[in-house]
C-alpha positions in Angstrom: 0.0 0.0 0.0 3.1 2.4 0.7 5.3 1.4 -1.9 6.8 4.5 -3.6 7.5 5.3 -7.6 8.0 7.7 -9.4 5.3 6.9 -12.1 2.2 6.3 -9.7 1.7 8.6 -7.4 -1.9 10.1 -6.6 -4.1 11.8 -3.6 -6.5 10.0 -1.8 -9.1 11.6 0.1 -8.1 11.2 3.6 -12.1 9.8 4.9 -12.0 7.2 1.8 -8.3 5.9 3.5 -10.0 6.2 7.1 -13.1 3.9 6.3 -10.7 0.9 4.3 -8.6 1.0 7.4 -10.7 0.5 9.9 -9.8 0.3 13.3 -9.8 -3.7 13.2 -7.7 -6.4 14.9 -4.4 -6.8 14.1 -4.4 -10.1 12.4 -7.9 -8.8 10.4 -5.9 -5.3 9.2 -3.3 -7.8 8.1 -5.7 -10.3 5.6 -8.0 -7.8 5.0 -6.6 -4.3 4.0 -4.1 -5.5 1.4 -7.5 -6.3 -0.5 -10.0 -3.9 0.4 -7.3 -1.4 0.4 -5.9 -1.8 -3.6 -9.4 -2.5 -4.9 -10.3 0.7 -3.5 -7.1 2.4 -4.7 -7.7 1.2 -8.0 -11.4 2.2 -8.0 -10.3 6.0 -6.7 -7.3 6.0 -9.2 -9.5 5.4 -12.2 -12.1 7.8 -11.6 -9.4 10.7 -10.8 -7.5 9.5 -13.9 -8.9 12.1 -15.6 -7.5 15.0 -12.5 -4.0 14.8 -14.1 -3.4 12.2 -11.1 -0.8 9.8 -12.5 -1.4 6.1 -12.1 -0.2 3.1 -13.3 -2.8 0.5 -13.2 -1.6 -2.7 -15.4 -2.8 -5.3 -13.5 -4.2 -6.4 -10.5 -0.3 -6.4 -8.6 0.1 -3.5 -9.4 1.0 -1.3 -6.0 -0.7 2.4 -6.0 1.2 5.4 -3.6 0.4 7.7 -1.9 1.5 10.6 -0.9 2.3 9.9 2.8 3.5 13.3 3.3 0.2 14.7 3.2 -1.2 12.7 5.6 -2.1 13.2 9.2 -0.1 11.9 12.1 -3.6 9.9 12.9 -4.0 8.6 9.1 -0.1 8.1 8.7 -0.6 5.5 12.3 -3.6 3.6 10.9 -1.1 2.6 8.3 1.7 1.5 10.1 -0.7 -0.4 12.2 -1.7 -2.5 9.4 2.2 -3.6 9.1 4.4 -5.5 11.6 7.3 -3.4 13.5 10.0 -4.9 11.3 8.2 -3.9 8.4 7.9 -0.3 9.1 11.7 0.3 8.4 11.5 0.1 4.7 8.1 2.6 4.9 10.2 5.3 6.9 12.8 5.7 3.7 9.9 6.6 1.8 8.4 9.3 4.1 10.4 11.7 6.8 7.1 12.1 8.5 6.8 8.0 9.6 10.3 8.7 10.4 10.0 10.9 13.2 6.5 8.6 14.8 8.7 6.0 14.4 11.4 7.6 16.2 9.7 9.5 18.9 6.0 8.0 19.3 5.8 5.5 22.0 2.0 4.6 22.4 2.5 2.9 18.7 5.6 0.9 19.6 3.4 -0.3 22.4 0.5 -1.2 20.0 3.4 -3.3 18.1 4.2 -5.2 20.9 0.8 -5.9 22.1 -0.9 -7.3 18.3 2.4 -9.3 18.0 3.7 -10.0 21.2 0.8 -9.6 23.6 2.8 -7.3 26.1 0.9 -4.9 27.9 1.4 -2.5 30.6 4.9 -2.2 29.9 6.6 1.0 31.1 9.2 3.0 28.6 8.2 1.2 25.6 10.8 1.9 22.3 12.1 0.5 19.1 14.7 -1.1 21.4 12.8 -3.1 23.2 10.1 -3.8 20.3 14.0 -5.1 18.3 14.9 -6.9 21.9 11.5 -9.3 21.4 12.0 -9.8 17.6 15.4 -11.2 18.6 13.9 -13.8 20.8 11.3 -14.8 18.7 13.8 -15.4 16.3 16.5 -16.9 18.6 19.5 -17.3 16.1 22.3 -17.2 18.8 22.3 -18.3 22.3 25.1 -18.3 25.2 25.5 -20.7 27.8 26.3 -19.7 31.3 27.3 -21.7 34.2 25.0 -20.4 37.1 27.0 -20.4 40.5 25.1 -22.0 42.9 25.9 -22.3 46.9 23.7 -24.7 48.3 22.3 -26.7 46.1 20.0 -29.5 45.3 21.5 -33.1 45.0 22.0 -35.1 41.7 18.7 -35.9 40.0 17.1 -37.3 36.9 14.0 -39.4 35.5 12.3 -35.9 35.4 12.2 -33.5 38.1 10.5 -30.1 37.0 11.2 -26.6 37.7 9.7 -23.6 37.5 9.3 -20.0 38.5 7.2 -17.8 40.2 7.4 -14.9 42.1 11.0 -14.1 41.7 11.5 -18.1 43.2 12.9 -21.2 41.4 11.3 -24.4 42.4 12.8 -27.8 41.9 9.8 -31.1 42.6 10.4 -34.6 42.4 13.2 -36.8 40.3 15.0 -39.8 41.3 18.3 -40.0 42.6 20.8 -43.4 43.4 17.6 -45.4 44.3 15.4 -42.4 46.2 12.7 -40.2 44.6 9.6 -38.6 45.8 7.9 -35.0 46.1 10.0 -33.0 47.5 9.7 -29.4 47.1 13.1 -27.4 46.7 13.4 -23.3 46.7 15.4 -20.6 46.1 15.4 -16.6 44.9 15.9 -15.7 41.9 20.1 -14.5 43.1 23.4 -15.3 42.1 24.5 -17.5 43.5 21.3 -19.7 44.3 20.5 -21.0 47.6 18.0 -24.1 47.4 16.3 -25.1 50.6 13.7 -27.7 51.2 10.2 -26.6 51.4 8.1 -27.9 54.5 5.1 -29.4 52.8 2.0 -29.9 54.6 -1.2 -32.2 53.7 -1.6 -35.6 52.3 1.3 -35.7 48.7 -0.4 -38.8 46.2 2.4 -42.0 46.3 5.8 -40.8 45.5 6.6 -41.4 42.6 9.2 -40.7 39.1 8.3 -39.8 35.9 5.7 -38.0 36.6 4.3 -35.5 34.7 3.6 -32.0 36.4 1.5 -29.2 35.5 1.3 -25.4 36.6 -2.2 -23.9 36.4 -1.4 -20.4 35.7 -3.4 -18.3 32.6 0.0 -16.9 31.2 -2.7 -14.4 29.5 -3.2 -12.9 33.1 -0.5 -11.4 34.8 1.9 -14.0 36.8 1.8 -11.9 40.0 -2.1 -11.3 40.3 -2.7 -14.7 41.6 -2.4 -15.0 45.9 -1.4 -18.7 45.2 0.3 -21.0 42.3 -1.3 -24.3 42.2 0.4 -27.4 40.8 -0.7 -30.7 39.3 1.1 -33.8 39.2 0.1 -36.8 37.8 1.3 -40.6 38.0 5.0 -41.7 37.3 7.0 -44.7 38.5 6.3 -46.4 42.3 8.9 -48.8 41.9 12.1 -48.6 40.8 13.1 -50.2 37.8 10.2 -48.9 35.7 7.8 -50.5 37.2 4.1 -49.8 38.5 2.8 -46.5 37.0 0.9 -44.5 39.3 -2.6 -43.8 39.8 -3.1 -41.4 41.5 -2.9 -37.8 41.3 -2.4 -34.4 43.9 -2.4 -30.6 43.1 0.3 -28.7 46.0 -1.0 -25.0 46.8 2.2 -22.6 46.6 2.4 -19.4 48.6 5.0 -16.8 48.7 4.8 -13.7 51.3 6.2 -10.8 51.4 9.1 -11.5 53.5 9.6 -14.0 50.6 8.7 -17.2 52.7 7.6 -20.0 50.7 4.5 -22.3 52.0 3.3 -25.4 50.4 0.3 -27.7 51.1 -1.6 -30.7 49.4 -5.2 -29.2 48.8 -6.3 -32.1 46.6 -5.7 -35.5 45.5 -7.4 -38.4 43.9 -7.7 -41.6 40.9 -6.8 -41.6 37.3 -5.8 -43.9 34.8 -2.4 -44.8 35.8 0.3 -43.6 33.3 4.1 -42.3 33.2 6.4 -40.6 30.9 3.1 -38.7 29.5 2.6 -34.6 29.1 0.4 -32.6 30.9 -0.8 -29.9 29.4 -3.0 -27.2 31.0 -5.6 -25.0 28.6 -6.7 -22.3 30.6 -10.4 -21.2 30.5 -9.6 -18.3 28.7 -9.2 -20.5 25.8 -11.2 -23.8 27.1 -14.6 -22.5 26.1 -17.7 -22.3 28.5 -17.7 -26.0 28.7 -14.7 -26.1 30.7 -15.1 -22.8 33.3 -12.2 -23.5 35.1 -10.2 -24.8 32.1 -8.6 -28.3 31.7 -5.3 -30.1 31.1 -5.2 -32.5 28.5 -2.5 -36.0 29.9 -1.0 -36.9 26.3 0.3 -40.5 25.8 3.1 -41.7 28.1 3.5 -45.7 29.5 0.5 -47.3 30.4 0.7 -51.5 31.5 4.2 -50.9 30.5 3.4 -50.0 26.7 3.7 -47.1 24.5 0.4 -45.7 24.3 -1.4 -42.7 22.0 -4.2 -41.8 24.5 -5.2 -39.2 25.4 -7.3 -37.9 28.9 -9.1 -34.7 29.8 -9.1 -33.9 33.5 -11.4 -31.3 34.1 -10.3 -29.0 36.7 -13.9 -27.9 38.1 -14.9 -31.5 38.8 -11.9 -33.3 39.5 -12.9 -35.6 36.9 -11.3 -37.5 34.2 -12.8 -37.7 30.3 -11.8 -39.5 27.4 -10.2 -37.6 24.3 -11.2 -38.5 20.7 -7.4 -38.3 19.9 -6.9 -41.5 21.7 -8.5 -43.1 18.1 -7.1 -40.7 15.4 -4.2 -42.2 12.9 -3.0 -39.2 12.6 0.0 -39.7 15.0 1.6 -42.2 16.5 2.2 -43.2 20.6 4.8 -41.9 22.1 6.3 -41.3 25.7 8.9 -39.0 27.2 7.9 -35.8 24.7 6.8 -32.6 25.2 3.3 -30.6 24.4 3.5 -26.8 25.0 0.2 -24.6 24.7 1.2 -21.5 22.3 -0.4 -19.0 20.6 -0.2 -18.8 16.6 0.1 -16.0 14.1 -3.9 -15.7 13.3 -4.5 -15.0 16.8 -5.9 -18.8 17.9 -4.3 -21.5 20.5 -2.3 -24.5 19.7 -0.3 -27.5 21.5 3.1 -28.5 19.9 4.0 -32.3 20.4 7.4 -32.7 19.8 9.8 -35.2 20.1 9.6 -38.6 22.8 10.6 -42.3 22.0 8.7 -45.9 21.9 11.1 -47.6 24.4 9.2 -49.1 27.2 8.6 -52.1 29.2 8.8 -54.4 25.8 11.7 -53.3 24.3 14.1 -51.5 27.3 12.1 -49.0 28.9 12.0 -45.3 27.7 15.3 -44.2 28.8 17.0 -46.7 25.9 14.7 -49.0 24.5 12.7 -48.5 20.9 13.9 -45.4 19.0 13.4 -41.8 18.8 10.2 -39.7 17.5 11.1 -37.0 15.1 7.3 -36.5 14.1 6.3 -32.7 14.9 2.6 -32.9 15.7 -0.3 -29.9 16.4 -3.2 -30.2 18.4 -6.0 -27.7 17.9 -9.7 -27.2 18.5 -8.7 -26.8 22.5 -11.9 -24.8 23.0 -14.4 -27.1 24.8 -12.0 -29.9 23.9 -12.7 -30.5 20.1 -9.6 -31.9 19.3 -7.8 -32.2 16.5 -4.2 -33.6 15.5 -2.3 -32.5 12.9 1.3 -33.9 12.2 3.7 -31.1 10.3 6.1 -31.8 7.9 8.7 -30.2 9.0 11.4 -32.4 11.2 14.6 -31.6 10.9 16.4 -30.6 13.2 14.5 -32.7 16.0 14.7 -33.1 19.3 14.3 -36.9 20.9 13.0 -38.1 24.2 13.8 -36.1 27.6 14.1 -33.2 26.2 13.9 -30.0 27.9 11.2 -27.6 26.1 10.0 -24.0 27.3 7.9 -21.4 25.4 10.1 -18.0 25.7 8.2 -15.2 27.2 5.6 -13.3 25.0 6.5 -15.4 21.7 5.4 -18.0 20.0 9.0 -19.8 20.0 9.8 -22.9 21.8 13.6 -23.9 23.0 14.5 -27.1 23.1 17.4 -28.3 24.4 19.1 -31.8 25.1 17.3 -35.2 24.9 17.7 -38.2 22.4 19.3 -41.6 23.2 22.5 -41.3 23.2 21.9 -38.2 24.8 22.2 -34.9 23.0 23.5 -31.4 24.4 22.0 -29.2 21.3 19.2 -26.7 21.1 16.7 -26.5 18.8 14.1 -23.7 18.2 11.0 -24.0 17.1 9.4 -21.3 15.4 5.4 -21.8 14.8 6.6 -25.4 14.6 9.5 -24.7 12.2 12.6 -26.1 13.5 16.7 -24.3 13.7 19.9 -24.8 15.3 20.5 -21.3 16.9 24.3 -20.8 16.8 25.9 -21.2 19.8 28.3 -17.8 21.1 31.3 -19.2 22.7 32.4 -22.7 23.8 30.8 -23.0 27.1 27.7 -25.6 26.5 26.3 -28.1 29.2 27.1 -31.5 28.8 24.5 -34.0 27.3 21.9 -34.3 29.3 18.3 -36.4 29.0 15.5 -36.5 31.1 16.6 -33.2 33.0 14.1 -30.3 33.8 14.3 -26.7 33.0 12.4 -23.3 33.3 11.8 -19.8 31.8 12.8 -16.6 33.8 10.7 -13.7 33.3 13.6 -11.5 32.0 14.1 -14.5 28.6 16.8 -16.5 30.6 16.2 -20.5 30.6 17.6 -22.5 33.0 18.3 -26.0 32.9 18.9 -28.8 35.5 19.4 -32.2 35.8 18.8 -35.3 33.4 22.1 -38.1 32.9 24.6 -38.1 30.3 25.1 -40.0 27.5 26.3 -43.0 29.2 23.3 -43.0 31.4 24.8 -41.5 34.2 23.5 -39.1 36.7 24.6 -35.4 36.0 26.3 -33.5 38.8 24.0 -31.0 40.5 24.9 -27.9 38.5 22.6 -25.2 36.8 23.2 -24.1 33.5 21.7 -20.5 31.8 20.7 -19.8 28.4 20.2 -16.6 26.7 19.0 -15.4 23.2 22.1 -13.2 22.5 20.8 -10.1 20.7 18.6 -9.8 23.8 21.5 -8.4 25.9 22.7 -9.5 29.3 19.7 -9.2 32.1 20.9 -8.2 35.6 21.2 -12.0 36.6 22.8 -13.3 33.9 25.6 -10.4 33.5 26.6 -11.8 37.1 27.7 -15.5 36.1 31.3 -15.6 34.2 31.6 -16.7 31.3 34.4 -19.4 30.8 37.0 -20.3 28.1 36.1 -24.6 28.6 32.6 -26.2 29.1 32.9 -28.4 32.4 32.7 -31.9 32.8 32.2 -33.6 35.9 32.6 -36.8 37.0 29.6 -38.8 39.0 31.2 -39.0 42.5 30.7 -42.3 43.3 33.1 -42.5 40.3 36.0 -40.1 42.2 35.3 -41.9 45.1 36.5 -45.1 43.2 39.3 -43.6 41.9 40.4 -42.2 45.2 39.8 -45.9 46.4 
């Protein structure tokens, strides 16, 4: 609509641009104004044809200008609204006057970030920061960073989970030389971290490994309006080995005051089909439907009677109660256990869940950690309101990302980072981009070591951190937390305070030193 040329220019009367505009959604402006908008130009050119208003109408591609310069500030921002940030650059060397309300007009920066990123309330808005979030959408370079940590948690694998909330990282579950349960492990967001254990009241379900582990929080809403963070896990491992998937389920109240004490209780607990090595995913009722007032979370595949398994569960969070999916009977994918399934939000505006990755090893065949091979099918699920769901598996697969890996959705994007997994284990990262997979490059030589079956969590500031998992030989990790970073984003306050280092670090288990010192 802006393009500039010497040979079509003419003037269009300023209410005739106001009514194709519109003051629409963002994703409507965008599929609707490139046609409304040239058929009217075309119409308006031909009848002033005969003004001595140069046009050039050939054919229907055929891009009309106008003259920007005479347009109000108002007019001129009804435009660029109809474009995408990035896009706006090449529409500023065609008029000084988008120039300068590029250059000094924060409300529409702010309207950028809200129709593509969904940011609001942000305080000092500018191009910077509107450049900062295009860089971690895109995530083409990310540095690793050893986090410093004081007091720490012990070794752990088979899937413990972190996560953050109010300026706290919390560590649940895993297994470690034998032990496992539901232990709750906390720290502030510092360098260098202090974990303590969490005195947990109430009655926990069976501990168990494995498990899969839910946060039901509306990332729509903001993160700190909510008094408490609640928590669902569901089934796992009882015994060791692989053996005896859980039943049972229990959702753990969190509470954080303002003297930054952390308390925890078991509010609620109960039966489901047993399962382990499934997702959980949680569909807020923002995007549930009425059918589902407080929203759902849909338990994906897994382990069930020690087989793979493609069903699929909807546990309704306002009865407690467990319904069958229609995706348990659709060809369209395949089971799987030990993947990932992330709610995000697509380009047109509408909710999604990205399956990606996992493995068919289980009981049969040598149990997920090893046995059957690795999925590199990229599936979608959609129709999430009132649970009409729908798979669809995406073409695109390589590069992919195998079982155990770590996946988080980067804040205010629709990009997921991916990182370890596979068997042998794996220490790359892979983004996914509306489900469109890259290597980002990797600044510097500092990188974790391989991991699988680790656990991993998204800072509010764009920092990941990661945690946990074994090696490539099947061996527990040491206890050390590793940070990644989107590089173009710049260095947040915590992540400018770890060092960076000329040589990644290895460590040995230390039941292995302690042989050797043997």
């Amino acid at each position: 609509v802006c393009h500039k040329s010497i040979d079509s220019t003419f003037h269009m009367e300023r209410s005739r641009l106001r009514g194709v505009l519109g003051r629409l959604t963002c994703c409507s402006r965008r599929q609707l104004v490139i046609h409304h908008v040239h058929a009217s130009l075309m119409h308006d050119a031909s009848a002033h044809a005969g003004d001595n208003v140069r046009a050039s109408l050939t054919d229907a591609a055929t891009y009309v200008a106008l003259r920007l310069d005479s347009l109000s500030v108002e007019e001129l921002t009804s435009i660029l609204l109809c474009l995408r940030g990035s896009e706006t650059a090449s529409v500023a060397a065609c008029c000084q006057g988008i120039g300068r309300l590029l250059a000094g007009d924060t409300m529409i920066w702010n309207s950028f970030l809200r129709q593509e990123f969904h940011v609001e309330g942000v305080q000092q808005v500018n191009a910077t920061m509107y450049r900062t979030m295009c860089s971690r959408k895109r995530c083409r370079k990310i540095e690793w960073r050893r986090v410093p940590v004081s007091r720490g948690p012990r070794n752990l694998s088979a899937n413990p989970h972190m996560f953050c909330w109010r300026d706290h990282v919390f560590i649940l579950g895993g297994w470690s030389f034998g032990g496992y349960g539901h232990d709750l492990l906390a720290c502030k967001v510092a360098v260098p971290l202090e974990f303590y254990a969490v005195d947990v009241s109430g009655s926990p379900p069976p501990d168990s490994y494995h498990a899969a582990l839910t946060l039901l929080r509306d990332e729509t809403i903001e993160a700190g309006s909510a008094d408490a963070l609640h928590v669902l896990v569901t089934g796992g491992y009882i015994f060791n080995g692989h053996h005896q998937e859980s039943n049972r389920y229990g959702i753990l109240e969190i509470k954080v005051d303002r003297d930054d004490e952390v308390q925890a209780r078991w509010t609620n607990g109960g039966v489901i089909p047993a399962r382990a090595n499934h997702s959980a995913t949680f569909v807020p009722p923002s995007i549930a439907g009425d059918t589902f007032p407080k929203g759902y979370v849909l338990l994906l595949g897994g382990i069930q009677a020690h087989c793979t398994t493609r069903s699929a569960d909807i546990f309704d969070l306002s009865t407690l109660e467990r319904h069958p999916s229609a995706l348990s009977s659709q060809d369209a994918w395949s089971a799987r256990n030990s993947h990932s399934a992330t709610l995000v939000r697509q380009e047109d505006g509408t909710h999604a869940i990205l399956v990606l990755g996992g493995c068919t090893g289980d009981g049969r065949n040598g149990c997920s950690p090893r046995g059957g091979r690795d999925c590199d099918e990229v599936n979608w699920i959609s129709g999430l309101e009132n649970a009409s769901l729908q798979i669809q598996p995406d073409s695109r697969r390589e590069p992919s990302v195998g079982r155990g890996h770590i996946a988080c959705r980067l804040p205010c994007t629709n990009t997921i980072l991916a990182v370890g997994g596979g068997s042998p284990a794996q220490n790359c990262a892979v983004a996914f981009i509306d489900g469109c997979p890259h290597s980002p490059d990797v600044v510097g030589v500092k990188v974790p070591a391989p991991r699988a079956f680790g656990c991993g969590c998204v800072l509010p500031d764009g920092t990941m951190l990661v945690f946990g998992g074994h090696d490539h030989h099947e061996m527990i990790r040491d206890a050390s937390v590793w940070a990644a970073r989107v590089k173009a984003e710049g260095e947040s306050p915590f992540f400018a305070q770890m060092a960076r280092s000329e040589h990644p670090v290895w460590r040995r288990p230390f039941w292995r030193q302690q042989q050797q010192g043997a």
